[in-house]
C-alpha positions as CSV (number, residue, x, y, z in Angstrom):
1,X,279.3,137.9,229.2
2,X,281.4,138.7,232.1
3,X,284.8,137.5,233.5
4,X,287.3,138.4,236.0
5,X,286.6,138.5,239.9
6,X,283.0,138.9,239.7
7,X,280.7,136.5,241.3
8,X,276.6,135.8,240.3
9,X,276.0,137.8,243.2
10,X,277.4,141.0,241.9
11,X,276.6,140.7,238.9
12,X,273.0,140.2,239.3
13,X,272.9,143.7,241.6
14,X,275.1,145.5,238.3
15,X,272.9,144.6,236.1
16,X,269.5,145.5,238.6
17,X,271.2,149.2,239.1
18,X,272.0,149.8,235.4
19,X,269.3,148.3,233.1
20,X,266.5,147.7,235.2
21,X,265.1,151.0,234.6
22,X,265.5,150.7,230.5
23,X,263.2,147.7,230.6
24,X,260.5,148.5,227.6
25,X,256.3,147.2,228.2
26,X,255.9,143.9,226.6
27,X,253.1,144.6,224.3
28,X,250.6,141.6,222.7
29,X,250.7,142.0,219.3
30,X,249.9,139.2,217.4
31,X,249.2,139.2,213.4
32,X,245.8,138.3,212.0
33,X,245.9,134.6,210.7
34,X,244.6,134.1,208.0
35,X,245.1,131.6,204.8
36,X,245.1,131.8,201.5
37,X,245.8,128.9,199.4
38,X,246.6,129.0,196.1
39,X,247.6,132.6,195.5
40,X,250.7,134.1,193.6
41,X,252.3,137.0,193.2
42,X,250.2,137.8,190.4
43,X,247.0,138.5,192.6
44,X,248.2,141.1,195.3
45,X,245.9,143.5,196.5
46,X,246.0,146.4,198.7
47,X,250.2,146.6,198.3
48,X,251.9,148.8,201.3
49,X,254.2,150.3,199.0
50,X,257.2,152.9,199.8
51,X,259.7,154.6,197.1
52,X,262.6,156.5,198.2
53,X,264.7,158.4,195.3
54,X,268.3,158.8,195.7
55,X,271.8,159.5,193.6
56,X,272.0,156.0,193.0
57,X,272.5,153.4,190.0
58,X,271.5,150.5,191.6
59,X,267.3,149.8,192.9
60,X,267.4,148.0,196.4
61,X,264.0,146.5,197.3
62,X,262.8,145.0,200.6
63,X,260.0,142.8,200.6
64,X,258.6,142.6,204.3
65,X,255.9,140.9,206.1
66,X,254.9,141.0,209.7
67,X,255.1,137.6,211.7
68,X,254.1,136.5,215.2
69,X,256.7,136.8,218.2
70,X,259.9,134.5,218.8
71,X,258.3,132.3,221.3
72,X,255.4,131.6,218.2
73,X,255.6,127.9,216.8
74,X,254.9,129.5,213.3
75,X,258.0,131.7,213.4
76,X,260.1,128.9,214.4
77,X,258.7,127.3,211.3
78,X,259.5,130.1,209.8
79,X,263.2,130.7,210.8
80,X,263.4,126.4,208.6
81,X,261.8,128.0,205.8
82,X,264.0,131.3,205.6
83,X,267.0,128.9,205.3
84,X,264.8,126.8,202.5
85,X,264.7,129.9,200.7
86,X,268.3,131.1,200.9
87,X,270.4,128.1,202.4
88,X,273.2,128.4,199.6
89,X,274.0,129.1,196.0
90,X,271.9,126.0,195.1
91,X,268.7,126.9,197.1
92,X,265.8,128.2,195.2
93,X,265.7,132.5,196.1
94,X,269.4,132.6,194.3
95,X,269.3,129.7,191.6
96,X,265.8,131.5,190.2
97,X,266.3,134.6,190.4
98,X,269.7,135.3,189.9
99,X,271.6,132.6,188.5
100,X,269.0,131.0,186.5
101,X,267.3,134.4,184.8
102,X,270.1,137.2,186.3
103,X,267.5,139.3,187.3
104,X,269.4,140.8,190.5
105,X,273.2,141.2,192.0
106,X,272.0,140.0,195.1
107,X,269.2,138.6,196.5
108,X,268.3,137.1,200.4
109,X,266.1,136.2,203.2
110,X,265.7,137.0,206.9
111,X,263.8,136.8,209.6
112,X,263.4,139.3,212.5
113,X,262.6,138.1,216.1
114,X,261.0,140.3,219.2
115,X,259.0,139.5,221.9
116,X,255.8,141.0,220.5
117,X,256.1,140.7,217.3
118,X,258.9,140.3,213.8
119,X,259.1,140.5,209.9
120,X,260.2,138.2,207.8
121,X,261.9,139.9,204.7
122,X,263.1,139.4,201.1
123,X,266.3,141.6,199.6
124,X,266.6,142.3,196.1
125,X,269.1,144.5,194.9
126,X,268.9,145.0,190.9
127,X,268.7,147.0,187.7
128,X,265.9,149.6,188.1
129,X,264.0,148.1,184.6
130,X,264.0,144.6,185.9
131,X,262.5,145.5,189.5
132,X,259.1,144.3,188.4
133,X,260.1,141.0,187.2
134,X,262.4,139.9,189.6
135,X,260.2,141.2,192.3
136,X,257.2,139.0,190.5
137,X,260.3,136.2,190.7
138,X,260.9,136.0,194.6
139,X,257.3,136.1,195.4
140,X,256.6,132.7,192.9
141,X,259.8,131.6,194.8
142,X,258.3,131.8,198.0
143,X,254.9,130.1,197.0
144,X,256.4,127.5,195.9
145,X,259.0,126.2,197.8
146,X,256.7,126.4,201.2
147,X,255.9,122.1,200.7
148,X,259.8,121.6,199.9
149,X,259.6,118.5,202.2
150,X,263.4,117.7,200.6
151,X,264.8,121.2,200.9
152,X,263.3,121.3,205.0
153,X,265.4,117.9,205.4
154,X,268.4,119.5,204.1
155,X,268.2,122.7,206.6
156,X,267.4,120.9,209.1
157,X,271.1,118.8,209.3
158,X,272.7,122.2,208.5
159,X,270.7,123.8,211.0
160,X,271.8,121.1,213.7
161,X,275.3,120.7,212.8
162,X,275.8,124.5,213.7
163,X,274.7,124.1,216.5
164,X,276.1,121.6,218.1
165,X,279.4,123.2,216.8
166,X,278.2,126.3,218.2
167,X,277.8,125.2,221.4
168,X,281.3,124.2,222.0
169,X,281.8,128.2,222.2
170,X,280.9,129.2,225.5
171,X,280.7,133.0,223.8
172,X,277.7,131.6,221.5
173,X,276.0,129.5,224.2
174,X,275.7,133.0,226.3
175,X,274.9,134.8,223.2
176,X,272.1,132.7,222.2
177,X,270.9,132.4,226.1
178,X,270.8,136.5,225.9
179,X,268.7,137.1,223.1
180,X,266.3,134.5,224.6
181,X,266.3,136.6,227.6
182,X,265.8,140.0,225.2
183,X,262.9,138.2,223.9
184,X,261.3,137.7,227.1
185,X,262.0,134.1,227.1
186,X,263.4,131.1,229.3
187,X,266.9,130.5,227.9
188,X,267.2,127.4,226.0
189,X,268.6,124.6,227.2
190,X,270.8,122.3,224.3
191,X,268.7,119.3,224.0
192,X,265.1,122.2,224.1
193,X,266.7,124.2,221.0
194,X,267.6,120.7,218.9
195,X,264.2,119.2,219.6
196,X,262.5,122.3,218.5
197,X,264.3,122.4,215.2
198,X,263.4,118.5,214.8
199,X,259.9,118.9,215.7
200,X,259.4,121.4,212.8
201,X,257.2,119.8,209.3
202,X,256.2,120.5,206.3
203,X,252.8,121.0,207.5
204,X,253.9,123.2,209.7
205,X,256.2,125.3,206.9
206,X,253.4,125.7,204.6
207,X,250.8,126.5,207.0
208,X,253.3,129.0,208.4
209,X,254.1,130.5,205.1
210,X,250.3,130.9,204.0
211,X,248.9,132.4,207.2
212,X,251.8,134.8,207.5
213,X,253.4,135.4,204.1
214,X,250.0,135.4,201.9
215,X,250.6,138.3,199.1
216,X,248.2,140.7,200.2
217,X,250.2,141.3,203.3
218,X,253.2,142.5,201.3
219,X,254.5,145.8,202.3
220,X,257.8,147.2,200.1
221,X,259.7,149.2,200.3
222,X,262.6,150.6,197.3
223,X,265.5,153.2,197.2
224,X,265.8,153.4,193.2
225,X,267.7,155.7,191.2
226,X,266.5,159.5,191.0
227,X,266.1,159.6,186.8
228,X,264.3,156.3,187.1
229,X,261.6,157.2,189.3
230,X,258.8,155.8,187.0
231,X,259.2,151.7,187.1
C-alpha cells in the first residue's frame, strides 16, 4: 500500500528497480490425485513421520498434507472445508476432540496457499500419553465431516459476510489483491471472489478432501517432551 505524493507511474518504476530482481521461477508442481474412498485413520500406510525432543511438558503435533496451488478449484474447496473443520467452538475438530473427550489444549486447521503448490495442516497440542488417540481423533474428524452439506452452508454465510465487511477496508481489499499477485494470479475482483465461494459443493468438498487428504499421504511431524520419547 502506498500514500502520499506518489502517482501509478512512480510507483510502478519503484517497485521494477527494487523487487524485480527477487522474483523466484514459478515451478509446476502439482500433487498426484488420487482417491480413496472409505478409508480411516486406522489404515495409514507408509506414514512420513518426524519426532523432535525438547525440554518441554507439552507434545505439539502437526498433521500436514500437500495440496494443489491457489489458483486449483480443489484448494478453493479446500479453504470451505478448513473452516467446516475448525469454524468455532461448536464445529466438529474442537467439539470431538477437545471438548467432547479432552484429548488436547488446543487443536486447529489451516491451509497454506503458493503458486505451485500448499499444505493443508492439523494442530494438536496435548499430553504426550494421549498423542495417539487424539491424533487417531482428528483424522476420523476429517473423514467424516468431508459430506457436511449443513456445516458447508454454514461457512459459506460466514465466509461471505467477512468479506463483504472486509471490503469496506481499503487496507484488506489491497491486501487480499497482493497476495493474489504473490500467487501469480489476476487480482480478484469483488463479485469473482463471492461467486467462487458460492460456486463451491459438497461434491466438490469431498472429492477435494479424498484426492488430497487420503491417509496415506499423512506426513507428521511432533516436538514432545525429552523423558517421553517412546509414545
Amino acid at each position: 500500500m502506498i500514500a502520499g505524493a506518489v502517482n501509478s507511474s512512480n510507483a510502478r518504476s519503484f517497485f521494477k528497480k527494487y523487487f524485480d530482481s527477487h522474483k523466484a521461477p514459478v515451478l509446476c508442481l502439482e500433487p498426484a490425485l488420487t482417491t480413496n474412498r472409505g478409508a480411516t485413520s486406522q489404515k495409514i500406510t507408509g506414514l512420513k513421520e518426524k519426532i523432535v525432543e525438547k525440554d518441554i511438558e507439552q507434545a505439539n503435533i502437526q498433521l500436514g498434507w500437500l495440496i494443489p496451488g491457489a489458483s486449483s478449484k480443489d484448494t478453493i474447496a479446500l479453504k470451505l472445508f478448513r473452516e467446516m473443520l475448525r469454524g468455532g467452538m461448536s464445529f466438529p475438530l474442537f467439539q470431538e476432540v477437545r471438548e467432547k473427550r479432552g484429548l488436547c489444549y488446543a487443536v486447529n486447521a489451516s491451509v497454506c496457499r503458493y503458486s505451485d503448490a500448499g499444505d493443508f495442516s492439523i494442530y494438536i497440542g496435548t499430553s504426550p500419553e494421549r498423542v495417539k488417540e487424539a491424533v487417531d481423533v482428528a483424522l476420523d474428524v476429517v473423514w467424516s465431516t468431508r459430506n457436511r452439506t449443513d456445516l458447508l452452508k454454514i461457512v459459506k454465510n460466514m465466509m461471505l459476510g467477512k468479506i463483504k465487511l472486509s471490503s469496506e477496508a481499503t487496507s484488506d481489499v489491497l491486501d487480499r489483491a497482493l497476495g493474489d499477485l504473490a500467487r501469480g494470479q489476476e487480482p480478484k475482483s469483488f463479485s469473482d471472489t463471492l461467486r467462487e465461494i458460492k460456486e463451491v459443493t459438497i461434491a466438490d468438498v469431498e472429492s477435494s478432501v479424498e484426492r488430497h487428504l487420503a491417509p496415506e499421504k499423512l506426513v507428521k511431524a511432533m516436538v514432545i517432551p525429552r523423558k517421553d520419547h517412546a509414545i
